[in-house]
Steps between C-alpha positions, in 0.01 A plus 500: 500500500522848307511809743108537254365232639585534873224640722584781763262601773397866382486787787364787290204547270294233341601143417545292222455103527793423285727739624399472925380268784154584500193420786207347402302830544340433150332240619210717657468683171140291393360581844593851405365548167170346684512785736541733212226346334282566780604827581591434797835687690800345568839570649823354424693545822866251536848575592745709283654319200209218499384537220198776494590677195592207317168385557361803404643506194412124419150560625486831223598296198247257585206687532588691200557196294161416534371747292195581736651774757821724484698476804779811601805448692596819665782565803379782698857534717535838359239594746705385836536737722238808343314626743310750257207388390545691169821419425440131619166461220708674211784228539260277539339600136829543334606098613160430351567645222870398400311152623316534179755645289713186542214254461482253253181530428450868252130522502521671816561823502699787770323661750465906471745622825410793601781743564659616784364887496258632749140585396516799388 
């Protein structure tokens, strides 16, 4: 077996099924989209490294490859640990934003940030 081919368990950021061991958290993926569909809420809450963003990510390309919604993966970590409100919704825009920038999908266009000045 080529070192390619063998699978490693992966302990840092999303997975890939032919690279890494990967739990059968896609499976819930159709009840998902249903919720989705229904705009209803829902939380994905599971242990570290089991497989959240992975489904994330897998749940994205699958809503956008149906043509009839547009789905945006964004990590808001860069907002751990801000206890300023301000400072806490401007990082929040600018994931958004670089969210967008590095979608696939170039109908959509960036967000207007405001800048960090005060009013005048």
């Amino acid at each position: 077996m080529s070192r390619s081919t063998i699978k490693s368990f992966n302990v840092s950021g999303p997975g890939h099924p032919t690279k890494h061991y990967m739990s059968p958290v896609l499976s819930c993926q159709t009840r998902v989209k249903e919720m989705i569909e229904g705009e209803f809420y829902f939380v994905l809450h599971a242990p570290p490294q089991s497989g959240k963003t992975t489904f994330l990510h897998a749940l994205t390309d699958a809503i956008n490859s149906q043509g009839q919604m547009y789905a945006l993966y964004c990590s808001l970590e860069a907002c751990q640990g801000v206890t300023d409100d301000k400072t806490a919704m401007n990082r929040i825009a600018v994931e958004i934003n670089t969210a967008l920038q590095l979608s696939s999908n170039n109908n959509l266009v960036s967000l207007a940030l405001p800048d960090d000045r005060p009013p005048k």
